[in-house]
C-alpha positions as CSV (number, residue, x, y, z in Angstrom):
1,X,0.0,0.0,0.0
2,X,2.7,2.7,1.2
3,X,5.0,1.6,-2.9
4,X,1.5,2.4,-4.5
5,X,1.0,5.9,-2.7
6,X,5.0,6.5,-3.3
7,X,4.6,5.6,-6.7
8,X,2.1,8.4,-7.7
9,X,4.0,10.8,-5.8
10,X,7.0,9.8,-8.1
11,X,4.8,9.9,-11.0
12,X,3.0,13.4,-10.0
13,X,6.1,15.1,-9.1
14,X,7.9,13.6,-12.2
15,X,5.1,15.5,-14.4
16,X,5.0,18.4,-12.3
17,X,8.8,18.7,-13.5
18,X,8.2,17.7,-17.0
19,X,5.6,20.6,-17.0
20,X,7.7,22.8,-15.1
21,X,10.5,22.5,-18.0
22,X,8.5,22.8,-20.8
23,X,7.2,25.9,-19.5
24,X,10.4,26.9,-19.0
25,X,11.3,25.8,-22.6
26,X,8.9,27.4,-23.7
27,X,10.0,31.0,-22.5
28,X,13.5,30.2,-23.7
29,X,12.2,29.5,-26.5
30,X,9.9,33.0,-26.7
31,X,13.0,35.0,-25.7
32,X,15.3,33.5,-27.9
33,X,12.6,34.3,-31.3
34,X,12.3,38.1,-29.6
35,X,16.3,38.7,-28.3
36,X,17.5,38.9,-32.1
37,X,15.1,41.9,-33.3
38,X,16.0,43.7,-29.6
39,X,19.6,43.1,-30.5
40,X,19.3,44.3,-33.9
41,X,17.3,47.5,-32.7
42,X,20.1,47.8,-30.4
43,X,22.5,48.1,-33.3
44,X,20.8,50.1,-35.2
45,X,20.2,52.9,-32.7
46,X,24.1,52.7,-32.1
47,X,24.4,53.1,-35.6
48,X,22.2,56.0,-36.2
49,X,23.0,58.2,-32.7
50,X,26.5,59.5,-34.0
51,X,24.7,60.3,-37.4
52,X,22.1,62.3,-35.8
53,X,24.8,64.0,-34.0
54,X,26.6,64.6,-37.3
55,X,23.6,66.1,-39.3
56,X,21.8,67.9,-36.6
57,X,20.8,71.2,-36.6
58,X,22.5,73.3,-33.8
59,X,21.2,76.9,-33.4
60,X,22.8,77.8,-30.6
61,X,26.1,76.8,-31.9
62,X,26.4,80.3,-34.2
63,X,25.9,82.1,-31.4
64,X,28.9,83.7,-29.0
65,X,27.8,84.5,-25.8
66,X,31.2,85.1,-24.6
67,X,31.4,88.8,-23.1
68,X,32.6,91.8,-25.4
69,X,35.8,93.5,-24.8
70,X,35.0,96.4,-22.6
71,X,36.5,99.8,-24.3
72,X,36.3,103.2,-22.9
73,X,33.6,106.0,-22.3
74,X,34.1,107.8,-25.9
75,X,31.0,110.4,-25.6
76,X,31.9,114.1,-24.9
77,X,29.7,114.8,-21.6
78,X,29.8,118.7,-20.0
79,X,30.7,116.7,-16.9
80,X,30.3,113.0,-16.2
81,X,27.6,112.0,-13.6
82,X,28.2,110.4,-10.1
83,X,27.9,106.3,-10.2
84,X,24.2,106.9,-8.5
85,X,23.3,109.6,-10.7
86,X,20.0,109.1,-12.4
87,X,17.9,108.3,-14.2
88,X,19.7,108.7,-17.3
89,X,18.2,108.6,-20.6
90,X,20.0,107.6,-23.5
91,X,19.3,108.8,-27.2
92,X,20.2,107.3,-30.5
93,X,19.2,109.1,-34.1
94,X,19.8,106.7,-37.0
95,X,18.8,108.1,-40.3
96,X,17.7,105.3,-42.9
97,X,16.7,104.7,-46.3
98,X,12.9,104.7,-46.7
99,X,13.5,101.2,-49.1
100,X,15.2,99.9,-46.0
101,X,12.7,101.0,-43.1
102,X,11.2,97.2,-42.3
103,X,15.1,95.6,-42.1
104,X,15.4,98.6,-39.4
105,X,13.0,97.6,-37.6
106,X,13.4,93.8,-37.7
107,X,16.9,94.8,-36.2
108,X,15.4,97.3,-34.2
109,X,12.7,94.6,-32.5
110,X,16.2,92.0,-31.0
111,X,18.2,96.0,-30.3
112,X,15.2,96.5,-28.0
113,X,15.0,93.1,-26.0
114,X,19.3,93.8,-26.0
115,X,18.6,96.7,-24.1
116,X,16.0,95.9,-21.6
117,X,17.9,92.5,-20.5
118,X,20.6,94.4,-19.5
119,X,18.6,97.0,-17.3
120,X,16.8,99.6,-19.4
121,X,13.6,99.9,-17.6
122,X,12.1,102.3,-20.6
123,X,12.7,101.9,-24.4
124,X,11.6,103.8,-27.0
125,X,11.7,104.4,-31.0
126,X,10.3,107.6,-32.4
127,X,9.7,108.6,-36.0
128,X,11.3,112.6,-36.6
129,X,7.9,114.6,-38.0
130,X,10.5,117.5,-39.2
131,X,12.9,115.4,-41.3
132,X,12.3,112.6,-43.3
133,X,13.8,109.1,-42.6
134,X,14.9,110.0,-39.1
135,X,14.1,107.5,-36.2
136,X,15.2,108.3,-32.6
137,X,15.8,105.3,-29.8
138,X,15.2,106.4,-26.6
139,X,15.9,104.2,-23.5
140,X,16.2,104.5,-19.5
141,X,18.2,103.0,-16.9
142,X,17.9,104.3,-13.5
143,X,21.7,105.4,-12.7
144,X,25.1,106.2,-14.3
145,X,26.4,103.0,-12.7
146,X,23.5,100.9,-14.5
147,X,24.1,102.4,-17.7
148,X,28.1,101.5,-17.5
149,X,27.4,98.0,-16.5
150,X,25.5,97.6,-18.9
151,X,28.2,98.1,-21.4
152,X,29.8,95.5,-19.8
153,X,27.6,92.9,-19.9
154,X,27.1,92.8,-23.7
155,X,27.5,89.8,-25.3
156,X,29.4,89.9,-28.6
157,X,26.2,88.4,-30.2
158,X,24.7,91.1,-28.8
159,X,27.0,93.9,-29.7
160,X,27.2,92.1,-33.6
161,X,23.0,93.3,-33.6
162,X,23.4,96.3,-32.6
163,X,26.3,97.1,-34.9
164,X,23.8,95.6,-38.0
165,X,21.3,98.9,-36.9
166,X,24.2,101.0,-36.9
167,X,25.1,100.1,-40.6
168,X,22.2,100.8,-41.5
169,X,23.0,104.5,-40.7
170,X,23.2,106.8,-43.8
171,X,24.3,110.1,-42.9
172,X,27.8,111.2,-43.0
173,X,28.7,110.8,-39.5
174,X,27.7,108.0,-37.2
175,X,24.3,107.9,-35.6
176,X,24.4,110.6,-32.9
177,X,24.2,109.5,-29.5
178,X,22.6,112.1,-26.6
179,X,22.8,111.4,-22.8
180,X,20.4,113.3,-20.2
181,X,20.5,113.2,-16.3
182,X,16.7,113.4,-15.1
183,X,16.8,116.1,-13.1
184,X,12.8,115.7,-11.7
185,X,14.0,115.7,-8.0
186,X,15.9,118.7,-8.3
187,X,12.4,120.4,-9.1
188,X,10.8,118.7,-6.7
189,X,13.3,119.3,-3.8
190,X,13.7,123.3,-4.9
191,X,9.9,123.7,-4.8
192,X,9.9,121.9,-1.3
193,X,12.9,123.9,0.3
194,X,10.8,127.3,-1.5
195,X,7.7,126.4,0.4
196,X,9.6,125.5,3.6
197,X,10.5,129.2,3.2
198,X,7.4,130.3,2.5
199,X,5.7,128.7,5.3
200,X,8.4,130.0,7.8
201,X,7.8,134.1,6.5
202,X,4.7,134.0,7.9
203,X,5.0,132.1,10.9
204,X,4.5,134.4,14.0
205,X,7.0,136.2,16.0
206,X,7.7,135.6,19.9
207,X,6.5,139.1,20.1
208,X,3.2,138.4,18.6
209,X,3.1,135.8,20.5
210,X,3.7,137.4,24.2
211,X,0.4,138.4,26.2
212,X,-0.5,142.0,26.6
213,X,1.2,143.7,29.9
């Protein structure tokens, strides 16, 4: 009785095993019919990632963000502001050829965005009503300082665009260039300090002020 019940334990654990394996064959079998079209994917990405390094496009590569040589002030001033002077406006007069008007101001549209990344809070272009083909820039930055470091922080990209609205300059000399120190507070202090006065003339002597004897 006990070699009967061994023997179909033998025999069920024998096919147990025998299924066990084929199932295991079997996903050998699955892997080994899908492992060659991984592996060939596999090549042929290897293949084709130094090609799309090859032909792709790079914008950024064309540009040069490195920082422009800084050169000296070269604009005759009366006298040159204190570092915390301001606000100072700058002025720029470029005088075009009608036939060239919309390049100017496709240049004109990258000068602007130049300007107020690298502190302008205020820009401006302005069409002359008096003479013909004159345009007028017109920016703010809030101190001398800001306006020098500024200067500095061109890129060479940056300093390329503007140079491309300069060319487009035809009058004999180069576009003119005005600075102007806002001087707003001085108004406003000078009619403060004139009231201060005025208020004080008619304030009331000590004399005025003592009770009849």
């Amino acid at each position: 009785m006990g070699s009967r019940t061994d023997e179909r334990h033998h025999h069920y654990d024998r096919s147990r095993s025998d299924r066990i394996g084929r199932s295991g064959l079997g996903f050998e079998r699955s892997y080994l019919r899908y492992d060659p079209t991984l592996l060939a994917a596999a090549l042929l990405l290897l293949v084709t990632i130094p090609l799309d390094m090859r032909w792709s496009i790079n914008i950024t590569s064309a540009l040069n963000f490195d920082p422009a040589p800084v050169t000296s002030f070269s604009h005759k001033l009366m006298h040159t502001p204190r570092p915390h002077d301001g606000p100072i406006s700058i002025t720029i007069e470029y005088e075009v050829d009608r036939s060239r008007g919309r390049e100017l101001m496709n240049i004109l549209r990258q000068v602007r965005l130049i300007h107020l990344r690298n502190g302008a809070y205020s820009w401006q272009l302005h069409e002359d009503l008096g003479r013909s083909n004159i345009f007028r820039v017109e920016l703010a930055v809030p101190s001398w300082n800001e306006y020098l470091l500024a200067q500095e922080r061109l890129t060479k990209n940056e300093q390329e665009i503007i140079r491309m609205a300069e060319n487009l300059h035809v009058g004999s000399v180069p576009p003119e260039t005005r600075f102007f120190l806002g001087v707003n507070r001085e108004l406003h202090t000078h009619r403060h300090s004139k009231e201060t006065k005025t208020a004080k003339s008619i304030e009331p002597t000590p004399e005025l002020l003592a009770p009849e004897g």
